[in-house]
C-alpha positions as a printed Julia matrix, in Angstrom:
209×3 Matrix{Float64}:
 -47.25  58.26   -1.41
 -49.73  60.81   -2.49
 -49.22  64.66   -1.04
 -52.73  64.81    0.53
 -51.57  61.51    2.63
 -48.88  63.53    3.91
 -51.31  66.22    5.13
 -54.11  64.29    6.37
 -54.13  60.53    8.03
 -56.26  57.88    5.96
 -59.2   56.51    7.23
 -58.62  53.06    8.63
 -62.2   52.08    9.23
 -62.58  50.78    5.64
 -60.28  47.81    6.33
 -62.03  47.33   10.15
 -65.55  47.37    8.52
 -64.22  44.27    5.62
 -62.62  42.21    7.88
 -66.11  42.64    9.66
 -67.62  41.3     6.26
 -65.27  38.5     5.45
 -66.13  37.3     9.85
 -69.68  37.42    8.34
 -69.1   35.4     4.99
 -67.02  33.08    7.17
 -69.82  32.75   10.58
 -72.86  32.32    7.17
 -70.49  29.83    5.37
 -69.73  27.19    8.37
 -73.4   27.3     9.13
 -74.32  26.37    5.69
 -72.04  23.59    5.55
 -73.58  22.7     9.11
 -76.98  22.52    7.93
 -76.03  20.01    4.55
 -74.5   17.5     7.33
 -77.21  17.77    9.1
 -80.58  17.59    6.72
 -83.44  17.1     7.54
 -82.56  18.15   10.76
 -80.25  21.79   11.16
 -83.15  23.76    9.81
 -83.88  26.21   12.71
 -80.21  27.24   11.98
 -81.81  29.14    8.94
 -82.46  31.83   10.94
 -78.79  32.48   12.09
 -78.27  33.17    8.02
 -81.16  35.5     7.86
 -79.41  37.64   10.82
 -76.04  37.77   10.05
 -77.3   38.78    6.65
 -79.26  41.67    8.41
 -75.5   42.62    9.92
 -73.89  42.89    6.69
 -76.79  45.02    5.18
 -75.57  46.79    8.31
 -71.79  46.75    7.73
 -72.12  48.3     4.3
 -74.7   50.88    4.9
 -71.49  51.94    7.66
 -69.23  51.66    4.95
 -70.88  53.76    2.43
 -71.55  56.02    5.07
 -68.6   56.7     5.95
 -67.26  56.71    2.51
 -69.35  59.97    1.61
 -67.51  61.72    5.05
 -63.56  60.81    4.43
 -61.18  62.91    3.0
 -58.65  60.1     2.78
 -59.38  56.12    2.33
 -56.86  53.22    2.07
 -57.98  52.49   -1.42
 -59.15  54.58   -3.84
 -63.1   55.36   -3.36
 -64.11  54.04   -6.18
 -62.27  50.48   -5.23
 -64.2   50.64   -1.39
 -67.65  51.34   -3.66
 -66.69  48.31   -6.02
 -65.91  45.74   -2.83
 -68.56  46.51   -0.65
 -71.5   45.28   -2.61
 -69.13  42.68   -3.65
 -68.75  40.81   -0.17
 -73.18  41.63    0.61
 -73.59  39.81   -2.44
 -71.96  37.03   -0.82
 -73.94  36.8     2.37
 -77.37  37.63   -0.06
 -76.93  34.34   -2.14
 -76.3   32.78    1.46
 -79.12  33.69    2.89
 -80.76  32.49   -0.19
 -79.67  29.3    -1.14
 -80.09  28.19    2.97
 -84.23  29.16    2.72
 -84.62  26.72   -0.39
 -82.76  24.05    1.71
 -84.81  24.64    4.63
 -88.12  25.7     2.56
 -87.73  22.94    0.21
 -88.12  19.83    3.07
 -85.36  17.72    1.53
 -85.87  14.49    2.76
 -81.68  13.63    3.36
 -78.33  15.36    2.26
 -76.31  13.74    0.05
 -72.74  14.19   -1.03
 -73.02  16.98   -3.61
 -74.64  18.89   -1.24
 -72.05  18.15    1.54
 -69.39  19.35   -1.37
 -70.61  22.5    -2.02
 -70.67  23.78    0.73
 -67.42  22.52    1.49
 -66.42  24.43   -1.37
 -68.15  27.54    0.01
 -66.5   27.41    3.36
 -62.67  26.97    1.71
 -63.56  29.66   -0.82
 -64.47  32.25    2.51
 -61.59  31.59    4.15
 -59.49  32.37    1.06
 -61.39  36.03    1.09
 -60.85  36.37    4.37
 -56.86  35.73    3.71
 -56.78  37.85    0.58
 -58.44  40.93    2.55
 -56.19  40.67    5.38
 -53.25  40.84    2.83
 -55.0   43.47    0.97
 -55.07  45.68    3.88
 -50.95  46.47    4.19
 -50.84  46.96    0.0
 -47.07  45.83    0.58
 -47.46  42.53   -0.87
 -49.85  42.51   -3.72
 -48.8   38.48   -4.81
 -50.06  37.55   -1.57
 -53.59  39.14   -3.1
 -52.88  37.35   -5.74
 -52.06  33.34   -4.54
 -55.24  34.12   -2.45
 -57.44  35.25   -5.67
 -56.38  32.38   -7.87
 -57.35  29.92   -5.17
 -60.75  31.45   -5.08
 -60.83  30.9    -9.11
 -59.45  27.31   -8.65
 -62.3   26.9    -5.98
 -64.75  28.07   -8.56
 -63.57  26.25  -11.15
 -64.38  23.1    -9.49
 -68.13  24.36   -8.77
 -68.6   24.2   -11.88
 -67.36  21.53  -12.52
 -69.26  20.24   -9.55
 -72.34  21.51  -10.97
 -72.56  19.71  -14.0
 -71.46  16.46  -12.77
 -74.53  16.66  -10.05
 -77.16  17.95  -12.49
 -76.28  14.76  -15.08
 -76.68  12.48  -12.09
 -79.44  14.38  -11.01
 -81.4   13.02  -13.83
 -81.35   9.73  -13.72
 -83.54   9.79  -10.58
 -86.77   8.93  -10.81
 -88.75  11.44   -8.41
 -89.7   14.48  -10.48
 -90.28  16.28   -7.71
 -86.97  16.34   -6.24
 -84.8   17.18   -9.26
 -86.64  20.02   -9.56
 -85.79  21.47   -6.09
 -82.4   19.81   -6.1
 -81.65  21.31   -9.3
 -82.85  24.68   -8.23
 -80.83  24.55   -4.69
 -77.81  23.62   -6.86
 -77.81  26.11   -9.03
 -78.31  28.88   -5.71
 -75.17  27.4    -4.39
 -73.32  27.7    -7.91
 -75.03  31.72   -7.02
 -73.01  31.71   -3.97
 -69.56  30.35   -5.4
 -70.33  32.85   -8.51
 -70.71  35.94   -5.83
 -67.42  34.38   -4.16
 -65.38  34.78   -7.76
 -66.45  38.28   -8.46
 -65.2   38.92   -5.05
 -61.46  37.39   -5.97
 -62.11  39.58   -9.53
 -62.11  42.58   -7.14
 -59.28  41.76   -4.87
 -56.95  40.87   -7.52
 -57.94  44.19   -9.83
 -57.3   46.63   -6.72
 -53.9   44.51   -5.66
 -53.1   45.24   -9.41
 -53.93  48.72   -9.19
 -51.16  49.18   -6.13
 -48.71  47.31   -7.17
């Protein structure tokens, strides 16, 4: 334990405000995978996205915030700036990747579609586990099992990816492996923001062992 923790109590908000972020991930995830079961229809849910993206703008504008006023954080500061931007990232590609589904007036989902974000919602809840083990530091493996799921999740996105884009090409409709493609390759975005998330948990669990 460092002296200074001995003389003034750390600030516990940090860990309130992420498992605020990782509800967020979790609430934008399910309603992704929502709308790709329900195309065309789900669209209006779009705008759900586009708020609880708002709210984690909001959540890390609190936690840099209050970053600048403690004296004493649960992780070291520079750790709280790294994860923050980490997890809005997340919600960002979201928010991104659910306007070209809606924008792009995809006639009917299909299974890739249904996949990914499959892979999106198992790949939240995994943050959502490592952060909660994150926040006692007693148990850095924990961090760990969590963070090499969230690679293993990844891993498969990939893989995902390049299966979809070689069948993608053997349509015929010009059109629509041009927005497919593009939609894709914002939900690899999204699984991509997810792994430098698990990067980040597993480096600061490392730090504390």
């Amino acid at each position: 334990m460092r002296i200074r923790d001995l003389i003034l109590p750390e600030d516990k908000v940090f860990f309130t405000l992420f498992f605020e972020m990782t509800e967020k991930i979790a609430e934008a995830s399910t309603t992704l995978n929502e709308i790709t079961h329900e195309l065309p229809g789900g669209t209006e849910k779009a705008h759900k996205i586009r708020q609880i993206e708002h709210m984690g703008d909001e959540i890390t504008r609190k936690i840099f915030e209050r970053l600048d006023e403690s004296l004493i954080t649960p992780l070291e500061p520079d750790e709280i700036a790294r994860l923050a931007p980490a997890f809005d990232d997340v919600l960002d590609k979201i928010d991104w990747v659910t306007h070209q589904l809606c924008n792009y007036g995809i006639p009917a989902t299909n299974d890739v579609l249904k996949e990914y974000s499959y892979l999106i919602l198992l790949t939240s809840a995994e943050i959502s586990h490592a952060v909660n083990s994150l926040a006692t530091l007693k148990n850095p493996e924990e961090v760990k099992t969590h963070t090499r799921e969230i690679s293993r999740l990844y891993n498969l996105s990939t893989e995902l990816l390049s299966r979809a884009v070689l069948e993608l090409f053997k349509t015929q409709d010009l059109l629509l492996i041009i927005k497919l493609k593009d939609i894709y390759e914002g939900l690899a975005k999204v699984m991509e923001k997810c792994n430098d998330v698990g990067h980040t948990l597993h480096d600061i669990a490392m730090a504390h062992v």
